[in-house]
DRENVO-382642 format. One line per field, with one value per residue (C-alpha): residue number from 0; x, z, y. Coordinates in nm, 4 decimals, decimal comma, m for minus. Last residue first. Layout:
N
i NUM  ... $
x X  ... $
z Z  ... $
y Y  ... $
END
This chain:
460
i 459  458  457  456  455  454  453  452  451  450  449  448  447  446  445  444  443  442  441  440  439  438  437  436  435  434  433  432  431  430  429  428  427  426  425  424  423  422  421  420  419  418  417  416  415  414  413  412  411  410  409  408  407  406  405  404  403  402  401  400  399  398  397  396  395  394  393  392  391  390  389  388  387  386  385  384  383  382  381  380  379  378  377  376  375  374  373  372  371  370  369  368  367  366  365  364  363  362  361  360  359  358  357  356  355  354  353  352  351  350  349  348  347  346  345  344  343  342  341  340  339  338  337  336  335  334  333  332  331  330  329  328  327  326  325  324  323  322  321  320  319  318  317  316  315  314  313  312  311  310  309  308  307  306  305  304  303  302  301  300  299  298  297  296  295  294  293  292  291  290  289  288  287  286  285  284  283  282  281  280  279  278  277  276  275  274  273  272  271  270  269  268  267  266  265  264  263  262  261  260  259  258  257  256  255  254  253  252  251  250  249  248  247  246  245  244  243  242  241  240  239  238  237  236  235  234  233  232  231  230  229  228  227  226  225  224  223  222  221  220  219  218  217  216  215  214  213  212  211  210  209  208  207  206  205  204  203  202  201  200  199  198  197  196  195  194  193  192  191  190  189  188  187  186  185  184  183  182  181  180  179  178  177  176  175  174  173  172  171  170  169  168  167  166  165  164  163  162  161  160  159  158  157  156  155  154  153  152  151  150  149  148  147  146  145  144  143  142  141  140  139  138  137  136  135  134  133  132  131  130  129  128  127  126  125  124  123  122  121  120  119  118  117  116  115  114  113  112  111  110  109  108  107  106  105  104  103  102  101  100  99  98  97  96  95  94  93  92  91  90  89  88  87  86  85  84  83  82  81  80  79  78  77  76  75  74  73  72  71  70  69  68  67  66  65  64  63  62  61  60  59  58  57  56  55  54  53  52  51  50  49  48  47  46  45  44  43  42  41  40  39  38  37  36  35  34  33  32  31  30  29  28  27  26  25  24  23  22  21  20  19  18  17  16  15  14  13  12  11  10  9  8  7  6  5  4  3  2  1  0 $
x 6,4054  6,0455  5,8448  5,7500  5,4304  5,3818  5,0614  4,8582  4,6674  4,6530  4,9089  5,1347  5,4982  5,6516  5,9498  6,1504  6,4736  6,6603  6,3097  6,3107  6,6285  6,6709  6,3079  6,5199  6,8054  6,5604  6,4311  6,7851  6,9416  6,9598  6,7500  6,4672  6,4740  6,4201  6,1404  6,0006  6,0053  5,9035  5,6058  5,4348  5,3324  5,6436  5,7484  5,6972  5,8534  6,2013  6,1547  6,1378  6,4158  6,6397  6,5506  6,6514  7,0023  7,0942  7,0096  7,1784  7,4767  7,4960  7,4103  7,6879  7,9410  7,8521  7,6189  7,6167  7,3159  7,3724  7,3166  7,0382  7,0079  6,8094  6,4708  6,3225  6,0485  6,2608  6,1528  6,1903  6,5490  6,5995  6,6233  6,7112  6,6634  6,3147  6,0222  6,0012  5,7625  5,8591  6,2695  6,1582  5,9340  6,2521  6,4177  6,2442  6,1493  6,5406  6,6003  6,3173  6,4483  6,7510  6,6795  6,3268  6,4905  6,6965  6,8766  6,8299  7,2477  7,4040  7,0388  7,0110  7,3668  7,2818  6,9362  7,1241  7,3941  7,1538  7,0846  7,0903  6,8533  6,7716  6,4943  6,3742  6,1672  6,3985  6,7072  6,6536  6,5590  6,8699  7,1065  6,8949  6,9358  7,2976  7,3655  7,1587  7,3554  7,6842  7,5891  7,4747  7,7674  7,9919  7,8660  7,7139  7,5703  7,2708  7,1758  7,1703  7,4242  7,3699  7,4566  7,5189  7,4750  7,6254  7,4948  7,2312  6,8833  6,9683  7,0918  6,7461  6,5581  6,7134  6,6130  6,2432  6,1443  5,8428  5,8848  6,0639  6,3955  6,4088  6,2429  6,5533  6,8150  6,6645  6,6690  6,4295  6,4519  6,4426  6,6048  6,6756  6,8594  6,7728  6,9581  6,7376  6,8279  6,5055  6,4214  6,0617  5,8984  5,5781  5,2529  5,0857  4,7935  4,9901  5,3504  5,5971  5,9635  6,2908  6,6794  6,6220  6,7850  6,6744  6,3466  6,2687  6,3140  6,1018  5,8431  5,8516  5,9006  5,5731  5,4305  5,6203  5,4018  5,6401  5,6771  6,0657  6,1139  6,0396  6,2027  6,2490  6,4390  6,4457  6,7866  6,8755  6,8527  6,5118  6,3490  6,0020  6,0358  6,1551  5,8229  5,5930  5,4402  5,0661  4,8145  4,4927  4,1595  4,3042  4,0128  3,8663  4,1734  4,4134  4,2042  4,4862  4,8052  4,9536  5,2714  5,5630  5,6105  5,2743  5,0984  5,2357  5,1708  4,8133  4,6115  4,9031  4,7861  5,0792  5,3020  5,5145  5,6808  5,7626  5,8540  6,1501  6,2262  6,5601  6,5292  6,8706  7,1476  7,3064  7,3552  7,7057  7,6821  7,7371  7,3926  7,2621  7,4573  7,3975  6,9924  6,9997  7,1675  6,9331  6,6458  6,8122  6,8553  6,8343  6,5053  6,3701  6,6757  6,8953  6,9755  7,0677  7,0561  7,2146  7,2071  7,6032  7,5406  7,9133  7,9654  7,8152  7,9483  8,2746  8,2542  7,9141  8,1183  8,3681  8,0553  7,9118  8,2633  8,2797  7,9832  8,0338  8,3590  8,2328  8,2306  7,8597  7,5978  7,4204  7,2690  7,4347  7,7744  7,7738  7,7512  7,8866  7,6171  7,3874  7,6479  7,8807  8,1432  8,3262  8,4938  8,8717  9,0625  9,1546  8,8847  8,8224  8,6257  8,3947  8,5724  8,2369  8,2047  8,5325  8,7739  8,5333  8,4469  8,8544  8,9250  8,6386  8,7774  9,1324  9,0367  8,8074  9,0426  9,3897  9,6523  10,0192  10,1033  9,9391  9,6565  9,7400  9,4535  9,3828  9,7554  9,8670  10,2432  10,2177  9,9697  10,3009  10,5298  10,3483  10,2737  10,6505  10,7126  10,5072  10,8054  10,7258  10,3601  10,5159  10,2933  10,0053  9,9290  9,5313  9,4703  9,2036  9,3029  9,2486  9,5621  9,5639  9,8783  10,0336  9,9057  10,0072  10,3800  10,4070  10,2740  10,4692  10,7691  10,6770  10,6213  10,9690  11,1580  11,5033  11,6751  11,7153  11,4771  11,2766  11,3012  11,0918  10,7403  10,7435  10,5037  10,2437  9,9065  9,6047  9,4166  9,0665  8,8191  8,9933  9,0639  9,1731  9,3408  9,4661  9,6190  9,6524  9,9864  10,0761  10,0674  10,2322  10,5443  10,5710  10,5354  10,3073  9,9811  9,6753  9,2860  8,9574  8,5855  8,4902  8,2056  8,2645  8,6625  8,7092  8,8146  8,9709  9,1435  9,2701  9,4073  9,5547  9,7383  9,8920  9,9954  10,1282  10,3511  10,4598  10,1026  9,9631  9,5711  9,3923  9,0121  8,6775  8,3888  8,0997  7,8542  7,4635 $
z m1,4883  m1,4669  m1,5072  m1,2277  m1,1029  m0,7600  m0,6780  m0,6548  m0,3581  m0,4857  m0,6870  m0,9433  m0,9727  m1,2726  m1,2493  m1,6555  m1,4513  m1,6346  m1,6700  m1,2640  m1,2375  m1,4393  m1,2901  m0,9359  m1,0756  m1,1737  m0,8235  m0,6956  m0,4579  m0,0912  m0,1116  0,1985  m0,0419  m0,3534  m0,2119  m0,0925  m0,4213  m0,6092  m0,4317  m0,4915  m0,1388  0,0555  0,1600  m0,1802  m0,3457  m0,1368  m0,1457  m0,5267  m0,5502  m0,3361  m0,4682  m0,8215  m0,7085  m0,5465  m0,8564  m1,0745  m0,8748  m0,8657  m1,2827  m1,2958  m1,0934  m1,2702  m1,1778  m1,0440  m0,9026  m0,5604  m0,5742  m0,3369  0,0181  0,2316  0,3771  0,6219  0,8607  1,1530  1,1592  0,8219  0,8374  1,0305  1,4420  1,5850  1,9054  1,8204  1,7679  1,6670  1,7629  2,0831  2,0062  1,6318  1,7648  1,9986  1,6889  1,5070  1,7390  1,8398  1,4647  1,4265  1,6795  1,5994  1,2325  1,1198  0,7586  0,8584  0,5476  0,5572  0,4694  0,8105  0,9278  0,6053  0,6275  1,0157  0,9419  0,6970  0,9175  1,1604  1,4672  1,7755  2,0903  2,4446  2,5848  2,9125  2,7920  2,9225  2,9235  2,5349  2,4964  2,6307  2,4449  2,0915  2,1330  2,1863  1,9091  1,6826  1,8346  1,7439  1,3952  1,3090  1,4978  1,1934  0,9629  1,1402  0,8330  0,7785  1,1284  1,0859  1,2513  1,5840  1,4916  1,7890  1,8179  2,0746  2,1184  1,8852  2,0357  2,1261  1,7946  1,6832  1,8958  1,7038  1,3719  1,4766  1,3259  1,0758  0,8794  0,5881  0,6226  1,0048  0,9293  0,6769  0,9234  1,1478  0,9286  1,0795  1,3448  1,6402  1,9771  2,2335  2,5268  2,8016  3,1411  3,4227  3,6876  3,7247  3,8734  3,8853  3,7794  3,9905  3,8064  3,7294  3,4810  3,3367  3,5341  3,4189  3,3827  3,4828  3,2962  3,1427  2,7911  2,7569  2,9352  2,6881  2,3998  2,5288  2,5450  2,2149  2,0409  2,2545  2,0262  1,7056  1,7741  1,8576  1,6297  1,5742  1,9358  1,8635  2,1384  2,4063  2,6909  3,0550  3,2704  3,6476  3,8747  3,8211  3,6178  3,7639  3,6719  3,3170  3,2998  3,4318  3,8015  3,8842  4,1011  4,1370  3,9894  3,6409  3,4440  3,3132  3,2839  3,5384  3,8428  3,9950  3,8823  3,5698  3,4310  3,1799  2,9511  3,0263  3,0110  2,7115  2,5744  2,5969  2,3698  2,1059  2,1689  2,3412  2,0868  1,8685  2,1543  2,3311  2,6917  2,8862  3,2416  3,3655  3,7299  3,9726  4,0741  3,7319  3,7267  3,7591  3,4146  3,2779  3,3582  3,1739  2,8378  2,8822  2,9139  2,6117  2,4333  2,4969  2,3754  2,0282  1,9937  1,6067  1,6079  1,3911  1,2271  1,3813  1,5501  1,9120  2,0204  2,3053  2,5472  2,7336  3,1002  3,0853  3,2597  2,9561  2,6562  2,6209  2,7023  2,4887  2,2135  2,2517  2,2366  1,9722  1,7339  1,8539  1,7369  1,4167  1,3901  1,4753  1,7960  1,9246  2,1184  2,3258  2,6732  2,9115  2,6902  2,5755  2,5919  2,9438  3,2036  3,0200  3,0175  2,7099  2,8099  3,0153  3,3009  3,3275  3,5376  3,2357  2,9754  2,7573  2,9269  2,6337  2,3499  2,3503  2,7134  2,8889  2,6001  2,4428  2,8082  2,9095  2,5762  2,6911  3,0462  2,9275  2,6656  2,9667  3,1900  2,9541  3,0966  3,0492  2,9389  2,6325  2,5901  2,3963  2,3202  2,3014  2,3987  2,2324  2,2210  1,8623  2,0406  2,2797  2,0457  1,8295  2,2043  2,2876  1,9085  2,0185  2,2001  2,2929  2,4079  2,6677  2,7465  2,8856  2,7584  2,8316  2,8339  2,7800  2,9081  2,6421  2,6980  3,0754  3,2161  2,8528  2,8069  3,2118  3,0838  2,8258  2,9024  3,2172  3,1071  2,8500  3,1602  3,3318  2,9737  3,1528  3,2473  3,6046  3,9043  3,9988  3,6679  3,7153  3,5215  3,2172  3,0110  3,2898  3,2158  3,2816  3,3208  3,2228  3,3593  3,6400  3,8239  4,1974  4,3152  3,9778  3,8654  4,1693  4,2117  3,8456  3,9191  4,2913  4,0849  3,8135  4,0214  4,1752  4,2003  4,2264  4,2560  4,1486  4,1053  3,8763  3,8488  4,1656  4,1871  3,8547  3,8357  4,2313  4,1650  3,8394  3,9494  4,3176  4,0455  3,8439  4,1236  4,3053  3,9782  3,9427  3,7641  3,7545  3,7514  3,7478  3,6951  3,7854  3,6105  3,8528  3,8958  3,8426 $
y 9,5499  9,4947  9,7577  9,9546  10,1195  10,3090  10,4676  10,2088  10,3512  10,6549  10,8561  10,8347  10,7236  10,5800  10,3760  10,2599  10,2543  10,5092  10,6890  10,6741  10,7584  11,1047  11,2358  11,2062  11,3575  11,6526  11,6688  11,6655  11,4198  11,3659  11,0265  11,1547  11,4792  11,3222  11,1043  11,4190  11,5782  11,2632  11,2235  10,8627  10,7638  10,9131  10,5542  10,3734  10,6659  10,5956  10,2557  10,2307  10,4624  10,2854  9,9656  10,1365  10,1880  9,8491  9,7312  9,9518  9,8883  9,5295  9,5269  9,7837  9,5448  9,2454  8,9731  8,6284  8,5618  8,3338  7,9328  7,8460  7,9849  7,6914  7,8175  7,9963  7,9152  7,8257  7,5016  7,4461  7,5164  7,2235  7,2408  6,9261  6,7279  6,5558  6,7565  7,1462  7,3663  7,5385  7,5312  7,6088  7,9368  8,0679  8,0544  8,2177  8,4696  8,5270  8,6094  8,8422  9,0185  9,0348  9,1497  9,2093  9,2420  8,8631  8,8316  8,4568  8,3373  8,2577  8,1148  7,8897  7,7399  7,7231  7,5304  7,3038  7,1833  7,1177  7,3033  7,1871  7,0841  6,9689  7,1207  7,2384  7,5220  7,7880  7,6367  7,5291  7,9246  8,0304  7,7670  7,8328  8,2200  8,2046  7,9666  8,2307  8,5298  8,3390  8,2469  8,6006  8,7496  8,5832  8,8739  9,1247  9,3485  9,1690  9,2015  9,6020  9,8056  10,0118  10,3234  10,5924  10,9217  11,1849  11,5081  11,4138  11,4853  11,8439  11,8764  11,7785  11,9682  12,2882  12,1109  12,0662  11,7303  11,6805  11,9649  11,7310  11,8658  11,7705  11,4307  11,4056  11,4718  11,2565  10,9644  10,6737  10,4024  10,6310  10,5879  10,8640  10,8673  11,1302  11,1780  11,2862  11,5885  11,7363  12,0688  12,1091  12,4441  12,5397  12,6799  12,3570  12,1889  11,9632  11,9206  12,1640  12,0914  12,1598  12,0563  12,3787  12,3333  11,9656  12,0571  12,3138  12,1049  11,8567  12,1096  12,2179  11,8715  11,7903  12,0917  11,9408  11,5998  11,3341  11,0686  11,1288  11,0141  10,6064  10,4946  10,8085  10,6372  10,8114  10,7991  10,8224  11,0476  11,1691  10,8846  10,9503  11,2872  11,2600  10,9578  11,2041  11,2409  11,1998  11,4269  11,2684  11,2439  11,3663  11,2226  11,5501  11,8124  11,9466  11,8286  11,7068  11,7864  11,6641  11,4356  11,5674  11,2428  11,0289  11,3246  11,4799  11,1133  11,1187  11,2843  11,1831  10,8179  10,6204  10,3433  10,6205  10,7509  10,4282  10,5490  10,3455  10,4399  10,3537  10,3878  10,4966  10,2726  10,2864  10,6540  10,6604  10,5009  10,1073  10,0276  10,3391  10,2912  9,9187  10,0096  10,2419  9,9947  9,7017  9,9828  10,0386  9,6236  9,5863  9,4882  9,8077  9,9655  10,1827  10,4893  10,5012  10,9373  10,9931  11,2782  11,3894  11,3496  11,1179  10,8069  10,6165  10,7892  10,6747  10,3160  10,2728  10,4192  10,1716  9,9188  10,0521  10,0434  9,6677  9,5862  9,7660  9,5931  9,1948  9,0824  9,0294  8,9952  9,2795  9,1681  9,4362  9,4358  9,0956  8,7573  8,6754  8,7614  8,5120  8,2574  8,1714  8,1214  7,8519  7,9542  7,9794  7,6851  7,4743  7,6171  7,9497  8,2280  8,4036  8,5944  8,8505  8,8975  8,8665  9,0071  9,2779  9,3448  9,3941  9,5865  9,8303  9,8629  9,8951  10,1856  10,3873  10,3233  10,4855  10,2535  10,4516  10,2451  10,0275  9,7488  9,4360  9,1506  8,8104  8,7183  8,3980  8,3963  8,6404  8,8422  8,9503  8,9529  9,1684  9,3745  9,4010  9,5026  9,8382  9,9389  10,3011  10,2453  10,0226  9,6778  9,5259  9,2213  9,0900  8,7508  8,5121  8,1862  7,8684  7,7243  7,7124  7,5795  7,6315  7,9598  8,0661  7,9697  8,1569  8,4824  8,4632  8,4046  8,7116  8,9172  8,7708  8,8970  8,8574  8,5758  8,2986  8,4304  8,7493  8,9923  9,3014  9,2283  9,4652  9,2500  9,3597  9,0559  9,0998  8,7635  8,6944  8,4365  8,3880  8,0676  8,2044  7,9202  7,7937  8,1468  8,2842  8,0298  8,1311  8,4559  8,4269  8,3024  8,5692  8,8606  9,1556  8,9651  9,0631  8,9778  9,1222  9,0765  9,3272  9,5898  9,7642  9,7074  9,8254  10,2131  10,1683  9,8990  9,9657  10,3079  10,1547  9,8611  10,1538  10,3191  10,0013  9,9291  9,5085  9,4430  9,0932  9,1433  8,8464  8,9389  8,7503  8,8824  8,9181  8,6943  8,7490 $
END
């Protein structure tokens, strides 16, 4: 996997010594101090993204060498993706700057952690434009550690993702089921100190109960019936590095007990043994349900919660991504054409019907699809049938209180669908009152009983 290749043109040697030493691992580097060696980098070197010091010291003829610069590397290479760097007092310098045909402006003094998270928005999501830059979009190019996209809630993850991940501080990745909880966990861990150490991924909710304090804390030999030998846990194995809890509200309170301890402790108690073991393993935890609720419900322990939350991150349903749906689904197609030795595209009508599916098993359920119409589907394009959805026709026109009510009563259905018919929880889980609750469903003609046809609505 290749590195990014960076141009950095910087006249300062401290600020040059600073980027070298916070990028030189992850980034394959080169500088240049003036206009003229730049330019000359520029087509020996052939970045993918240039960095550019709009304060360049003048060398030849007038002023404004940085903006000289700027100019004349976007008409050597016009698709470039560059970085201005300018004075946070003149903040005109960086209009000017995007006006030229910067991607993006970054201010000095150069906080790393916003420069490095500017510099992946602009290498990985922007992709390397042409004339001596590489052309996106490779699989080390799409995204932070696998994730795709540019729109705000990506880009509000992946700042996040900046500031978390050399930190100790636990995670917790909410988000709906395919959204990608565990390819965060990983590009929190790759981008940590603790890179070079395991990530060890446990799915809560997928090991019997019998066996998951096992498969979480180990046991010594002889411990119970079975244990022939002694075996570590997961937090063990992942000393020095980082374990991932998907699925972490379906632990049993008594495993919320123990994990608890552990993320006070930091040591741990193998099944069956006396000796504490000091373990120094980060823990990110995924669920795709409301903690907050689980915690009102019984079915979380609220001081294991805050434990859980340090920091938490959203990753945003598909529906939500806007343009990224396109971009994840051109993505998907180009791997999975690689893979099976294909050569395909979509059709105007299979990305009309992509951009407008609502995707409820999100990306996941978009790469499936798609992976299932590159399989499936003769001849070099994919129609909408291939993908098993189907054109969007016309949308409903309807008023703002028609929207709302709508949006409204789906809430309530889903909310008594989930608790089976009990109004008090399904109050709870919707933060409102029981006697709200008995408000909406005879505003919405819903009655809720029990059994297995517990839920009856009339239609609206």
């Amino acid at each position: 996997m290749s590195q990014t290749k960076l141009l950095i043109v910087e006249h300062d040697a401290a600020t040059r010594a600073q980027l070298e030493r916070a990028l030189g691992e992850r980034y394959t580097l080169a500088f240049a101090t003036n206009r003229r060696k730049a330019l000359t980098l520029l087509k020996e070197f052939q970045p993918d993204v240039v960095s550019v010091d709009l304060s360049l010291p003048v060398s030849t003829g007038a002023g404004d060498e940085g903006f000289r610069l700027l100019e004349e590397l976007l008409r050597v290479a016009p698709g470039a993706k560059v970085i201005a760097v300018s004075s946070a007092a003149d903040r005109s310098d960086a209009t000017r700057a995007l006006q030229l045909g910067a991607t993006e402006c970054v201010s000095k003094p150069i906080d790393l952690a916003e420069y490095e998270m500017v510099l992946k928005r602009v290498a990985y999501l922007d992709g390397a434009g042409a004339d001596g830059v590489r052309d996106a979009v490779t699989d080390s190019e799409v995204g932070i550690e696998g994730l795709i996209g540019s729109t705000p809630g990506m880009r509000d993850v992946y700042g996040m993702v900046a500031l978390v991940a050399n930190t100790d501080a636990t995670v917790l990745v909410q988000g709906e089921s395919g959204t990608g909880k565990e390819l965060l966990a990983r590009a929190i861990h790759s981008e940590s100190r603790r890179r070079a150490a395991p990530f060890v991924p446990i799915n809560c909710g997928a090991i019997p109960e019998g066996l998951l304090e096992a498969e979480l804390f180990g046991h010594e030999k002889g411990a119970y019936t079975g244990a022939h030998v002694q075996r570590k846990g997961k937090l063990e194995l992942a000393d020095g590095g980082t374990v991932f809890l998907d699925e972490v509200a379906e632990l049993s309170l008594a495993l919320q007990v123990k994990l608890l301890r552990f993320l006070q402790e930091r040591e741990t108690e193998r099944i069956g043994g006396r000796q504490r073991i000091a373990i120094n393993t980060r823990v990110i935890a995924a669920t795709n349900k409301d903690l907050k609720v689980q915690v009102a419900a019984g079915r979380l322990r609220e001081d294991l919660y805050f434990r859980l939350s340090v920091v938490t991150i959203t990753l945003p349903p598909l529906r939500d991504r806007g343009e990224d749906v396109g971009t994840l689904a051109h993505e998907f197609l180009r791997r999975n054409c690689q893979k099976y030795h294909r050569k395909m595209q979509f059709s105007p009508a299979a990305l009309d019907a992509i951009v407008h599916h609502s995707w409820p098993g999100n990306v996941r359920e978009l790469e499936n699809a798609i992976q299932r119409a590159v399989i499936l589907t003769r001849g070099g394009v994919v129609e909408p049938a291939g993908l098993g959805i189907g054109v969007a026709g016309p949308k409903e026109r309807l008023s703002l209180r028609e929207a709302r009510n709508r949006v409204e009563r789906q809430a309530v259905v889903e909310a008594l669908t989930r608790t089976r018919g009990n109004i008090s929880r399904a109050a709870v889980e919707l933060g409102i009152s029981r006697p709200t609750m008995h408000d909406l469903l005879r505003k919405h003609q819903i009655s809720a009983g029990k059994g297995p046809r517990m839920l009856r609505t009339s239609c609206a």
